[in-house]
C-alpha positions as CSV (number, residue, x, y, z in Angstrom):
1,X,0.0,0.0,0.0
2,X,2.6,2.0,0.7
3,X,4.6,1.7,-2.0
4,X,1.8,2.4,-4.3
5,X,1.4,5.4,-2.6
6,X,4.6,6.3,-3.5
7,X,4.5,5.3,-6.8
8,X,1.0,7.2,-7.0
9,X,2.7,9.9,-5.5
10,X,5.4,10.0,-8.3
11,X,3.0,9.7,-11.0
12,X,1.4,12.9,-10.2
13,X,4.8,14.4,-9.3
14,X,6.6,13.2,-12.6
15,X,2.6,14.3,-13.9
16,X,3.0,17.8,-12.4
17,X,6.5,18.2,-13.6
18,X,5.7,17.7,-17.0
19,X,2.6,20.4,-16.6
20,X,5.1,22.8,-15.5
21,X,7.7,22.3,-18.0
22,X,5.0,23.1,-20.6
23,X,3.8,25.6,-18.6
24,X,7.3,27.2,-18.9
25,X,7.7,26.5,-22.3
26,X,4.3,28.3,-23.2
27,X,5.3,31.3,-21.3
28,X,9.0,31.4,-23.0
29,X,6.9,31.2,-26.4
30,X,4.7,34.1,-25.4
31,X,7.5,35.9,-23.9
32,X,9.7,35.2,-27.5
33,X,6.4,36.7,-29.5
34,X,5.9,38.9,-27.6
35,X,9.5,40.6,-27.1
36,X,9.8,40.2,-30.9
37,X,7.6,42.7,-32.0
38,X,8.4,45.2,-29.1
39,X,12.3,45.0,-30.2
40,X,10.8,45.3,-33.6
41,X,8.8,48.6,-32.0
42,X,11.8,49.8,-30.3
43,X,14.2,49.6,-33.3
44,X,11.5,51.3,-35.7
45,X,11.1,54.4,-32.8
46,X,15.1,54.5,-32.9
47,X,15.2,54.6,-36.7
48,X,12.6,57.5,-36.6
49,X,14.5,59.6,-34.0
50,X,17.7,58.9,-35.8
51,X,15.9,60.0,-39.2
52,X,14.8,63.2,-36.8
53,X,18.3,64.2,-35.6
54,X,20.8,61.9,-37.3
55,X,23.6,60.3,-35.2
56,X,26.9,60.4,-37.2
57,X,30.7,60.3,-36.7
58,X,32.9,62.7,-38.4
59,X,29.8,63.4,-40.7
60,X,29.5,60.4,-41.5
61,X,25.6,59.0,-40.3
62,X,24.7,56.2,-38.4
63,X,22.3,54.4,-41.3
64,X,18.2,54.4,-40.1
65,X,17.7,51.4,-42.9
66,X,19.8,48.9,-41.0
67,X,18.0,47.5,-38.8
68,X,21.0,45.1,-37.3
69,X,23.1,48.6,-36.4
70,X,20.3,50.2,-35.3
71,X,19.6,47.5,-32.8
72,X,23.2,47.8,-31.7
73,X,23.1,51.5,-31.3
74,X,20.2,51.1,-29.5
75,X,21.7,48.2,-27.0
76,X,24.8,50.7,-27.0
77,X,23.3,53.7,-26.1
78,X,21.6,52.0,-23.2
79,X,24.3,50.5,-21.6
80,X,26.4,53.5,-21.6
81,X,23.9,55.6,-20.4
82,X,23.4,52.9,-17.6
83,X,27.2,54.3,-17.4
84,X,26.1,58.2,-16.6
85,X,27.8,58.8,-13.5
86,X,31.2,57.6,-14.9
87,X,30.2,59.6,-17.8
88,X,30.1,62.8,-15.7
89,X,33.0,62.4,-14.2
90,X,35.1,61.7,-17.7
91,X,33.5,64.8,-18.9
92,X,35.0,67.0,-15.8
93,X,38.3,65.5,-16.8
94,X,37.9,66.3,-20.3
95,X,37.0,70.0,-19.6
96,X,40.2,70.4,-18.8
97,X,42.4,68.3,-21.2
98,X,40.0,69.1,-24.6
99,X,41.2,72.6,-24.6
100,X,44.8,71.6,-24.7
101,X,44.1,69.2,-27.4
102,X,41.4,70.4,-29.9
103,X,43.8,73.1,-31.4
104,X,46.6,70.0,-32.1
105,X,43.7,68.2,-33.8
106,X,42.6,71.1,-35.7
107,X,46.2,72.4,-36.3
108,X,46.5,68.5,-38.4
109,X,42.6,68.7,-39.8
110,X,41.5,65.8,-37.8
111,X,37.4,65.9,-37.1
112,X,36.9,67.0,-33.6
113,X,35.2,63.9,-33.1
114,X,38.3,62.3,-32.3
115,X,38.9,63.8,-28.9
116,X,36.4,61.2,-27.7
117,X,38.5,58.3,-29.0
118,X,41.2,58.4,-25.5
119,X,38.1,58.7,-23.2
120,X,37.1,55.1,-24.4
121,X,40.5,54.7,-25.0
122,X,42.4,55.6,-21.6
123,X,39.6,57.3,-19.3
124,X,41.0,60.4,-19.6
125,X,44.1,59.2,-17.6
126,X,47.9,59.6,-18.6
127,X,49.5,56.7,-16.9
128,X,47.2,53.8,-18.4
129,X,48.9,51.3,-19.6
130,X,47.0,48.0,-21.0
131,X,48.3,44.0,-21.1
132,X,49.2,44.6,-24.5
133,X,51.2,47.6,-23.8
134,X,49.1,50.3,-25.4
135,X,50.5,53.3,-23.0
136,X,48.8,57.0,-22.1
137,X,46.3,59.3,-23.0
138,X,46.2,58.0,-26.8
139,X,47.0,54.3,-25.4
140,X,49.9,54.1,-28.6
141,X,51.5,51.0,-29.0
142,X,55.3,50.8,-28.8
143,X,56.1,50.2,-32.1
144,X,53.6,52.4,-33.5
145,X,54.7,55.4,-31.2
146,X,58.6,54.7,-32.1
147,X,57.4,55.2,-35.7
148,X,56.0,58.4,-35.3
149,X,58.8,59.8,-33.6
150,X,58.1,59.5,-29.7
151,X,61.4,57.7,-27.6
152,X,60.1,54.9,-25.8
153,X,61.8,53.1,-23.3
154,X,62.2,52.8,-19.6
155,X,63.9,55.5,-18.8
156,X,61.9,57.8,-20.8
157,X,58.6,57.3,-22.4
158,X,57.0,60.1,-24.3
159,X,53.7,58.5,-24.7
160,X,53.1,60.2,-21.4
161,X,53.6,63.6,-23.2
162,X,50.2,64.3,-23.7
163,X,51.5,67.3,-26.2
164,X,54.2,64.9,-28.0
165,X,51.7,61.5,-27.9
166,X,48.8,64.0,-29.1
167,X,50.8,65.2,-32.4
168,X,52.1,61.3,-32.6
169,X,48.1,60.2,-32.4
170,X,47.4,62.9,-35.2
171,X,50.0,61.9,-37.6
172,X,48.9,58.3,-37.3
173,X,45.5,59.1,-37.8
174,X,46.0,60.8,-40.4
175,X,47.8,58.4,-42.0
176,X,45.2,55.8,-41.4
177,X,43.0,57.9,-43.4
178,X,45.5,58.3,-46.2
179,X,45.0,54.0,-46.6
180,X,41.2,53.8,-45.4
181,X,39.5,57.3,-46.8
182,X,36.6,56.8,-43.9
183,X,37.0,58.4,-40.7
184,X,35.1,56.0,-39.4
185,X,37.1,52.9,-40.6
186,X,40.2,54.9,-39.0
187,X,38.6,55.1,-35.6
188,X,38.0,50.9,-35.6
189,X,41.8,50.8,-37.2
190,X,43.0,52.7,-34.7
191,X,41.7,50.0,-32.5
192,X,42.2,46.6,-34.1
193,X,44.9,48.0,-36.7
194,X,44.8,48.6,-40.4
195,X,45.7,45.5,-42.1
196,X,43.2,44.0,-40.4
197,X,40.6,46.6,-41.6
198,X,41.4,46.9,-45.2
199,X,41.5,42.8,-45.4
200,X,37.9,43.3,-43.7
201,X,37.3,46.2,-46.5
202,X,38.1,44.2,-49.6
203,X,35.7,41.1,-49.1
204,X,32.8,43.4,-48.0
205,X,33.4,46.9,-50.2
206,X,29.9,47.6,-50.3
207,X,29.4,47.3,-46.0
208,X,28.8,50.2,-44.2
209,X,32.0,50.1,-41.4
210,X,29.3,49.5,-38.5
211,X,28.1,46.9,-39.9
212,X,31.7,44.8,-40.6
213,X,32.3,41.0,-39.2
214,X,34.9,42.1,-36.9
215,X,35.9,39.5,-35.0
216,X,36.8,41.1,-32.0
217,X,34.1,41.7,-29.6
218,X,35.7,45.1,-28.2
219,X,36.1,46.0,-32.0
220,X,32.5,45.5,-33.0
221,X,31.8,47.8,-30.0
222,X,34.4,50.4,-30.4
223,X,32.9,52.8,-33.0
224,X,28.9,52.4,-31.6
225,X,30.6,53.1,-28.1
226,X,32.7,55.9,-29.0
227,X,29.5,57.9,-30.7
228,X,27.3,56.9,-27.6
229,X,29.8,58.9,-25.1
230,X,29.9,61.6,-27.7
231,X,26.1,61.9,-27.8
232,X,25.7,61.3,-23.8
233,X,28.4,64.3,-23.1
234,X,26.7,66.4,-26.1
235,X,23.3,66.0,-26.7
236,X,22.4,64.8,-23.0
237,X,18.8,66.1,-23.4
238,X,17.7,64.1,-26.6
239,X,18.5,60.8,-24.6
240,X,16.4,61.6,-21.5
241,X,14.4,58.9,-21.3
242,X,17.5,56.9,-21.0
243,X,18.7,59.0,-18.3
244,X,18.2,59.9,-14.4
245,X,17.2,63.5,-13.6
246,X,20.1,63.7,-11.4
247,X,22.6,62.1,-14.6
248,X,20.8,64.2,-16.8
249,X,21.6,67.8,-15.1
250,X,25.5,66.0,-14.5
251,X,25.6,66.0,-18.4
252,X,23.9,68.8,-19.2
253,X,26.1,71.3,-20.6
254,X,27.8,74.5,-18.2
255,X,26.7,72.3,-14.8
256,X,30.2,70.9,-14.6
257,X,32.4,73.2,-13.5
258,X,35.5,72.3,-12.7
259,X,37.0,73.8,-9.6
260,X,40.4,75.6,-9.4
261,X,41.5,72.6,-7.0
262,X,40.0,69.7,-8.5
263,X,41.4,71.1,-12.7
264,X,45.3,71.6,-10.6
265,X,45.2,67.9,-9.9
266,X,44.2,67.0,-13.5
267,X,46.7,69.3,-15.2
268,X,49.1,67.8,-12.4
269,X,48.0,64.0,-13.6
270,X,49.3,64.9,-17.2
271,X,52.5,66.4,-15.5
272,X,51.6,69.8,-16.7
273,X,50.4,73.4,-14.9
274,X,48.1,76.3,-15.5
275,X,51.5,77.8,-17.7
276,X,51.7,74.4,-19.5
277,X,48.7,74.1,-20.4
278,X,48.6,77.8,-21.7
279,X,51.7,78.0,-23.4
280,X,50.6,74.7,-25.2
281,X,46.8,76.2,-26.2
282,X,48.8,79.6,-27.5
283,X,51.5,77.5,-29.3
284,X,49.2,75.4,-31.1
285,X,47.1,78.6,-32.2
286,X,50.1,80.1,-33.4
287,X,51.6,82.2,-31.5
288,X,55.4,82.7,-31.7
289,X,57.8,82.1,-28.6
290,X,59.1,85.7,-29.1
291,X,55.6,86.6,-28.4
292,X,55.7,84.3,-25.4
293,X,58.7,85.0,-23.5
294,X,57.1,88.7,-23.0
295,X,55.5,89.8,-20.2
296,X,52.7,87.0,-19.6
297,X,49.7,87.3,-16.9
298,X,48.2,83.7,-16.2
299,X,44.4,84.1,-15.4
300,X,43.2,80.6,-14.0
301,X,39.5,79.9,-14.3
302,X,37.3,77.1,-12.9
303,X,36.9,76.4,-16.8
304,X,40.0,77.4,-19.1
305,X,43.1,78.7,-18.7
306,X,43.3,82.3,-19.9
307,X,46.5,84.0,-21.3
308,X,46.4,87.7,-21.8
309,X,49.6,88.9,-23.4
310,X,50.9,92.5,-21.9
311,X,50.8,95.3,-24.1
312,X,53.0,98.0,-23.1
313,X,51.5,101.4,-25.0
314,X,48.5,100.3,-22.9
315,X,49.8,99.6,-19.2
316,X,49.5,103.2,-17.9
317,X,46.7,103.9,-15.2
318,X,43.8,106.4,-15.8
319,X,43.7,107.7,-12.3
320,X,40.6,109.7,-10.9
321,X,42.3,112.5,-11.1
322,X,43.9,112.7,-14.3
323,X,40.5,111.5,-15.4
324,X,39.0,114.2,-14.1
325,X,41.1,117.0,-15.6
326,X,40.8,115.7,-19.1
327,X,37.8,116.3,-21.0
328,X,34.6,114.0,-20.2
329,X,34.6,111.7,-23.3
330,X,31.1,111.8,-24.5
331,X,29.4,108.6,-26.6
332,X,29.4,110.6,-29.9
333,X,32.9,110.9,-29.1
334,X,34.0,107.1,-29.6
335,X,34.0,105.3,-33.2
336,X,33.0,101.7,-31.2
337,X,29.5,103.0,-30.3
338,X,26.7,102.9,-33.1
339,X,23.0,102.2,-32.9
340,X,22.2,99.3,-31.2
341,X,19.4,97.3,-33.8
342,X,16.2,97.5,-32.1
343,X,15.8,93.6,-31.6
344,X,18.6,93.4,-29.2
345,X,19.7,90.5,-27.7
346,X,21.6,90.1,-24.6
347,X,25.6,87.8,-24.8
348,X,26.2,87.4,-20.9
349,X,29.9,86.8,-20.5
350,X,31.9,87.2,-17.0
351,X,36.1,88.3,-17.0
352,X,38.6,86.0,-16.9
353,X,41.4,89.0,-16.6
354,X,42.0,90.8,-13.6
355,X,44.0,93.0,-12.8
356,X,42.9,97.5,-13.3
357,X,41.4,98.6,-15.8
358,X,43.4,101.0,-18.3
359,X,41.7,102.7,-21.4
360,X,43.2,100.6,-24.3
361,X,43.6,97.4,-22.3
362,X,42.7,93.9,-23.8
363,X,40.6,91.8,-21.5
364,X,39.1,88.6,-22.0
365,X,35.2,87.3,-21.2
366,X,33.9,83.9,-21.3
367,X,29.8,83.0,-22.1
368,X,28.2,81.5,-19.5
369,X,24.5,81.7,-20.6
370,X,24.0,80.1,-24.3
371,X,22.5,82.7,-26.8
372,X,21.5,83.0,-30.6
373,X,23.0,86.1,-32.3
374,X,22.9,86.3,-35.8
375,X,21.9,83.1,-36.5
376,X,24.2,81.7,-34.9
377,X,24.5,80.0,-31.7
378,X,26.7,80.3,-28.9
379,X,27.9,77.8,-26.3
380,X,29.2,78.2,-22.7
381,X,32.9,78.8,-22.6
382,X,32.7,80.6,-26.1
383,X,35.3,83.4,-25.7
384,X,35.3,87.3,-26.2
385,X,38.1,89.9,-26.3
386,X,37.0,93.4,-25.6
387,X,38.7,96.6,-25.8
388,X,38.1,99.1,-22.9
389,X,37.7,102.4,-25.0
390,X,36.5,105.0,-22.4
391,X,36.6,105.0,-19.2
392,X,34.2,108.1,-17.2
393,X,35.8,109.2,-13.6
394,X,33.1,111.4,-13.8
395,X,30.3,109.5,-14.1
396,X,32.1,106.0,-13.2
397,X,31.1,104.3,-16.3
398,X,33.4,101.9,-18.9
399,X,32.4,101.5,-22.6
400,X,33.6,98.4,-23.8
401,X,33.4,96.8,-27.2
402,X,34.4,93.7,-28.7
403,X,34.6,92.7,-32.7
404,X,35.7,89.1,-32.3
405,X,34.7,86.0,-30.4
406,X,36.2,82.0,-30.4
407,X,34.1,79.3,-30.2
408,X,35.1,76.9,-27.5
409,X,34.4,74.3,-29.1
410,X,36.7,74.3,-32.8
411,X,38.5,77.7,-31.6
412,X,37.5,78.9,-34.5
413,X,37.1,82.8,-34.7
414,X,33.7,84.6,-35.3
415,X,33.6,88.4,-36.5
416,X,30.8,89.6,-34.7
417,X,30.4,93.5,-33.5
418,X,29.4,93.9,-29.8
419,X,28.8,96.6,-27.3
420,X,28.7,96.3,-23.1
421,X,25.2,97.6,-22.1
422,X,23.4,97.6,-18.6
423,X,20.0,98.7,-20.3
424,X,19.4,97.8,-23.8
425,X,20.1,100.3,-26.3
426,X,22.4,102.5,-23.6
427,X,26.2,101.6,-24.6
428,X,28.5,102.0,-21.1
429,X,28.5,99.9,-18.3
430,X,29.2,100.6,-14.2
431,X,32.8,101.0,-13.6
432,X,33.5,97.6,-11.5
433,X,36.0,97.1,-8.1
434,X,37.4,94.9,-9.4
435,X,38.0,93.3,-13.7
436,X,38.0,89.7,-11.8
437,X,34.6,88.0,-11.7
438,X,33.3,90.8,-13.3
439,X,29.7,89.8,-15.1
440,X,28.8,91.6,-18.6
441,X,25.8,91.7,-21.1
442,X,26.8,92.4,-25.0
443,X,24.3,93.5,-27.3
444,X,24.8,93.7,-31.3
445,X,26.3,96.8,-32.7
C-alpha cells in the first residue's frame, strides 16, 4: 500500500512536472512573441528619431535602414547611459584636457570627433597602460609610437607627453586615413589595426564600417561606443528617457564646472600646470615664442586657462584724477558705439582678466548663458576679447566693445560686433571694483 502510494505519488509528481515544464515552455513562447515585435517597436522608434536628428561620426551618419546597427546602437546607447555617472565624471576631466588638445587636432585637420577616442581609449588618464602595452592618453602601441617619432623606453617614455603623444596620435591618424578614406574605418583601425581593416574592407566593399564582421568583440563595440559617449556628453537632453534626472543635469552642458583645485590635480596628472597648459593652447594657435617670452599674466579659471599677453603702450593707469582734468569723453565721441538694432539680444559673458582697468587694455570674457545672435548660436565657454575704449571718472562708467569671439568648441574665430550695455540700447557699463569675476551683457552693434 505504501509503495503504491509512493509510486502514486510519483505519478502525479513526474505528472506535475511535465505540466510545469509546458507551462514554462508556453510562457517562453509568449515571452519570444511577444519581445519580438516590441524590439521590432523599439528599433522602428530609434530609426525614426535617428531619421529626426541623425547620429553620425565625423559626418558620416549612423544608417536608419539597417536594422542590425540600429539594434546595436540602441543596446549601446543603453548600456552606456546605464554608465552616466562615470560619464560625468570623464566629462570633468575632459573639460580640462580638450582645450589643450582640440587646437593640435585642428592644427593636423583631424574631425573634432576624435577627442572622444582616448576617453574610451584611456579614461582620460595619462599613466594607463594595457596588457598589450598600449601606453597613455592615446594608449599608442610601442612600435607604432617609435614610428611616429616618440622615444620609448624605460627611462623615458614620451607616450606620457600628452602634447608629443597627441601630435604622434594625429600623424597616425591621419595616416590611417591616407589608406582607409573613412573616418570612421580609421577610428576601428586605430583600435584593431589597419591591415586588419582593409583585409575586412576588400571582401565586403559595399558594407557600411558599423556593420563589418569584426571579430573582436571590443572592436564590434568600439565605434557604436565611442559615438554613444559623444552623444551622452553632447546631446544629454535628446537621450532623457535613457537617463536619471540627477545624470541628466550632471551631463547637461555648463553644470560641470570644474574647480580651481580639482582642474590643478588634473593638469598635475598629465604632469603639466596652469602655464603648461597655456603655453601649449597659444602654441598650437600660433603664437610665436618671441611673443611668449614677453611679459605673460596667467588668469586661472574654474573652466580654461586664460592668457592675456601685456601690451605696453596700454599699461599706464587712468587715475581719478587725471581722469577728471581731461575732457569727459562723450558717446558721440568714440567710433566703437553705433545704434544698437532694435531687436537686441543680450551675450552674458563674465572676466577671466583681472587685474585695473586701463583705457586701451585687452581683457578677455567667457559666455556662461548660451544665446543665438545672428543666427548663430553660442555655447558656454565661447570666448570674447574686448577693448576698454573709455573710461568716465566722472560718471564712473566703462564702454567696452568687442569685434571678435572663439568658439570653445573648434577655436574657431567669429567676426561679430558687440557693445557692453546695462540697459538695452544704452552703450557703457558701471565702472567695476574689481576686472575679476566681473559679469557683462553684449548686445549687437
Amino acid at each position: 500500500m505504501t509503495k503504491l502510494f509512493l509510486i502514486v505519488s510519483a505519478g502525479f509528481g513526474c505528472s506535475f512536472l511535465y505540466l510545469s515544464s509546458a507551462v514554462a515552455q508556453t510562457s517562453q513562447l509568449i515571452a519570444l512573441n511577444v519581445a519580438a515585435p516590441v524590439k521590432a517597436i523599439t528599433n522602428r522608434l530609434v530609426s525614426a528619431t535617428l531619421e529626426e536628428s541623425p547620429v553620425h561620426f565625423c559626418g558620416e551618419n549612423i544608417p536608419t535602414n539597417h536594422p542590425a546597427i540600429v539594434e546595436r546602437w540602441t543596446r549601446t546607447l543603453n548600456q552606456q547611459a546605464a554608465l552616466a555617472a562615470d560619464l560625468a565624471i570623464l566629462k570633468r576631466r575632459a573639460s580640462v584636457v580638450f582645450p589643450i588638445i582640440e587646437p593640435i587636432l585642428k592644427q593636423y585637420q583631424i574631425p573634432m570627433d576624435f577627442k572622444y577616442l582616448p576617453l574610451l581609449e584611456s579614461a582620460v588618464t595619462n599613466r594607463a597602460v594595457s596588457r598589450k602595452g598600449a601606453a597613455g592618453f592615446w594608449q599608442l602601441m610601442p612600435g607604432t609610437a617609435q614610428s611616429l617619432g616618440l622615444s620609448v623606453s624605460h627611462r623615458h617614455d614620451e607616450r606620457f607627453n600628452l602634447l608629443k603623444a597627441t601630435h604622434a596620435a594625429c600623424k597616425y591618424i591621419n595616416e590611417l586615413y591616407e589608406q582607409l578614406g573613412s573616418w570612421m574605418l580609421v577610428a576601428t583601425a586605430y583600435n584593431a589595426g589597419p591591415n586588419y581593416i582593409q583585409q575586412l574592407t576588400r571582401r565586403h566593399p559595399d558594407m557600411h564600417p558599423m556593420a563589418l564582421p569584426y571579430r573582436a568583440a571590443e572592436t564590434k563595440a568600439y565605434l557604436f561606443q565611442t559615438v554613444a559617449i559623444k552623444e551622452l556628453l553632447t546631446r544629454p537632453r535628446i537621450y532623457s528617457d535613457r537617463l536619471s534626472a540627477r545624470n541628466l543635469e550632471a551631463l547637461s552642458e555648463g553644470t560641470n564646472l570644474v574647480a580651481a583645485t580639482e582642474r590643478a590635480a588634473i593638469l598635475a596628472s598629465f604632469d603639466m600646470d596652469e602655464r603648461d597648459a597655456a603655453r601649449a593652447t597659444l602654441n598650437s594657435m600660433g603664437v610665436d615664442e618671441q611673443a611668449l617670452e614677453k611679459g605673460i599674466t596667467f588668469v586661472t579659471d574654474s573652466t580654461t586657462t586664460v592668457v592675456l599677453l601685456d601690451d605696453e603702450e596700454t599699461e599706464e593707469e587712468i587715475s581719478p584724477e587725471k581722469s577728471a582734468s581731461a575732457p569727459t569723453p562723450t558717446i558721440a565721441q568714440t567710433k566703437s558705439v553705433e545704434p544698437i538694432a532694435s531687436s537686441a539680444i543680450r551675450l552674458v559673458t563674465r572676466s577671466l582678466s583681472e587685474g585695473s582697468l586701463t583705457e586701451g587694455k585687452l581683457c578677455l570674457f567667457q559666455v556662461v548663458q548660451p544665446v543665438t545672435l545672428n543666427g548663430r548660436t553660442f555655447a558656454v565657454g565661447d570666448m570674447i576679447q574686448a577693448h576698454i575704449e573709455i573710461i568716465d571718472a566722472g560718471s564712473k562708467r566703462v564702454f567696452l566693445r568687442t569685434d571678435q569671439l572663439t568658439t570653445a568648441q573648434t577655436q574657431e574665430k567669429i567676426s561679430i560686433r558687440l557693445v557692453a550695455t546695462e540697459q538695452p540700447k544704452q552703450p557703457g557699463v558701471t565702472l567695476p571694483s574689481r576686472l575679476e569675476g566681473w559679469q557683462l551683457s553684449w548686445e549687437l552693434l
